[in-house]
Each structure stands twice: as C-alpha cells, then as structure tokens.
N, C-alpha and C positions, 0 to 999 in steps of 0.2 A: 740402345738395347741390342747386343745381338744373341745369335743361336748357335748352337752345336749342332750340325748336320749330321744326320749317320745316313748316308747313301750307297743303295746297291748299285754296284757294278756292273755289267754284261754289256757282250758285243753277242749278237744272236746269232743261231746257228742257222745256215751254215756254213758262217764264215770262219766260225769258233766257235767254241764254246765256255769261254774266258767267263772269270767273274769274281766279284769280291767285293767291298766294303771299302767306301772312301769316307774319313771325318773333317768336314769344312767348317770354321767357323765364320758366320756372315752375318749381315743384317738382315738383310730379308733372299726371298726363293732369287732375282734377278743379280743379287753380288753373287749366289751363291754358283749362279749358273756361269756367270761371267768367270771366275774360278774356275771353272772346272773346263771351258770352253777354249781357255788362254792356255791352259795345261799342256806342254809340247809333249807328255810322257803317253797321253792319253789318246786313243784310234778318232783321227778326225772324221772321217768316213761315218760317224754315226752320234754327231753334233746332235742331231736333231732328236735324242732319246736321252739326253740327258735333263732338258727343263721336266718332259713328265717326270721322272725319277728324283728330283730334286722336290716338286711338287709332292710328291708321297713319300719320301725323308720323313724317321724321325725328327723333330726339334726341339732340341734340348735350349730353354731359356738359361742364358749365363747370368751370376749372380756380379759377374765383374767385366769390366771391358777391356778387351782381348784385341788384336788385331785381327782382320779379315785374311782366312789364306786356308789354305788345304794343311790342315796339319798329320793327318794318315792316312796313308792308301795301302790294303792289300788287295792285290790285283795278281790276279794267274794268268 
C-alpha cells in the first residue's frame, strides 16, 4: 500500500524565505523522507526539517500501486 504525500516546503528565514509544495508517493513517512533527503535539487543545510514536515503531510491512500519517487515540486 502506498501514499500520496502533499508536503510543505520552506528553508526559514533568514536564510530565505523559499517555499512550496512537494507530492511524493511512498510507503510509509521513512521512504518518504529518504526521497526527499537523496533529492540533489533540494538545500541540504536543512535535512533535518524535513521528517517533521513529512510527519504532518497530507496522505493520500492510492487505490493502485505506483512507484516510490517525488513526482512534483513547486518550490520558489
């Protein structure tokens, strides 16, 4: 079984003030973080704010099974 993640975004100010909406689908909160952690697009400097943010994710249960992967990011 997996999930449709809807994940907010942000690197906090004030280093930025960036933000936006990534959709992961994954199994559970630790694929989802590993996705997101492996992600070379994403500021590594702030690894450690994305399990909370993945932990209060939307999740969308999928009716079919999907491969694990980041499938959109809006990110400013």
């Amino acid at each position: 079984m997996k999930y449709l993640y809807i994940i907010d975004y942000w690197v906090p100010f004030p280093q930025s003030e960036y933000g936006g909406v990534i959709n992961v689908i994954a199994k559970d909160d630790s694929e989802a973080f590993e996705l997101l952690a492996s992600e070379e697009g994403f500021n590594q400097d702030f690894i450690e704010l994305i399990m909370p943010n993945v932990m209060k994710a939307q999740k969308l249960q999928l009716a079919e099974d999907y491969d694990s992967n980041i499938i959109d990011a809006f990110t400013t």
